[in-house]
C-alpha positions, 0 to 999 in steps of 0.5 A, spaced: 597 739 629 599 732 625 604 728 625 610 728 621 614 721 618 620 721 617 624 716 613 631 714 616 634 712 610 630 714 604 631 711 598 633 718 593 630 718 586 631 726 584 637 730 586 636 735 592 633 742 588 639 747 590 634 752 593 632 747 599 639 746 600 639 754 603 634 755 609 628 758 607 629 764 613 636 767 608 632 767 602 629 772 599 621 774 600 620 774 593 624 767 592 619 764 598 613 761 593 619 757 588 622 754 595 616 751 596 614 749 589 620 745 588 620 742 596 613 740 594 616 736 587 622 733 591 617 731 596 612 728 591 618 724 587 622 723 592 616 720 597 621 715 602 623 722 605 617 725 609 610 724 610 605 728 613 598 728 615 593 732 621 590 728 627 583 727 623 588 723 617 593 720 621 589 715 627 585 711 622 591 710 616 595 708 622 589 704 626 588 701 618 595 699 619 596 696 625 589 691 624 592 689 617 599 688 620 598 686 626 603 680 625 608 685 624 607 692 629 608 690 635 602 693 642 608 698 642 609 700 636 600 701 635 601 706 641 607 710 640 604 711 633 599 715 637 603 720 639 608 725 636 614 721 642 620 720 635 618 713 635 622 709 630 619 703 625 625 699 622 627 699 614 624 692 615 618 693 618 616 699 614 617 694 607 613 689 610 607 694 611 609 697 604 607 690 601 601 688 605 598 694 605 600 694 596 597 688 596 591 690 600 589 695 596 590 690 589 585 686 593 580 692 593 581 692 601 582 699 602 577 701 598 572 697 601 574 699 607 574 707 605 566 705 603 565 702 610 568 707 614 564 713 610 558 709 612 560 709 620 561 716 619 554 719 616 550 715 622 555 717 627 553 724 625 546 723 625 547 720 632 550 727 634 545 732 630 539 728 636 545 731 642 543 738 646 548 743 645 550 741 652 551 733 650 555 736 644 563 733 645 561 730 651 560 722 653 555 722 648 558 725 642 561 719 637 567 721 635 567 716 630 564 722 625 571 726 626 575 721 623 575 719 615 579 714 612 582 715 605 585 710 601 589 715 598 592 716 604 594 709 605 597 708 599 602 715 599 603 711 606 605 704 602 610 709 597 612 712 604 613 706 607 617 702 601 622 708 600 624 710 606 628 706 610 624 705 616 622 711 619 620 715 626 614 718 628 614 725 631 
């Protein structure tokens, strides 16, 4: 489970491949792994269309966002992110983060941020190898050793972000 991006005007830099134009259902078993391979280039040169990540990847990329770009997300927009309910984020919205998040990332930010996080990460789990097995994923548990941060994932959302148009979150 993850949440799925999608951009609502996705600059187009590659011409849809043919084969992704015909539903993967009606093809042939034997043409399914070319299906994917070209759905995976298209989606990697064409990075405004859709993004993804799982539960884990996604609420610090997005908790990242909102805390960088708290002058352009509103309360709203943080929480909504939060769930896959079809919230939208405006073309112009979406070119500001792409911005603040690209010059984050030429200042060094999301690296440093990565490395602080990892470090949240092993004392959190060091905080849970001392818990009974009757404690484990109760009130005690420290959630924070289940969520890593990732520059890389922030700056596949930057790319995302700058060429899709504005985007919903399902």
């Amino acid at each position: 489970m993850g949440f799925d991006l999608y951009g609502m005007n996705p600059q187009e830099n590659t011409k849809k491949p043919k084969i992704l134009c015909t539903s993967f259902w009606d093809l042939e078993e034997s043409k399914h792994e070319d299906y994917y391979t070209a759905q995976d280039e298209y989606e990697h040169q064409n990075p405004g269309n859709y993004f993804r990540l799982n539960n884990w990847g996604w609420r610090p990329v997005w908790t990242f966002v909102y805390s960088a770009c708290d002058d352009i997300l509103t309360e709203k927009d943080y929480e909504s992110g939060h769930y896959n309910d079809g919230h939208s984020i405006s073309k112009t919205k979406a070119n500001r983060i792409a911005k603040r998040l690209q010059k984050l990332d030429k200042l060094g930010i999301l690296e440093a941020y990565e490395c602080e996080v990892e470090g949240y990460i092993k004392q959190a789990k060091q905080e849970n190898k001392k818990l009974e097995v009757s404690e484990k994923y109760g009130d005690k548990f420290n959630w924070a050793s289940e969520y890593p941060f990732y520059r890389d994932h922030v700056v596949r959302f930057s790319n995302f972000c700058e060429q899709s148009g504005g985007f919903t979150i399902c």
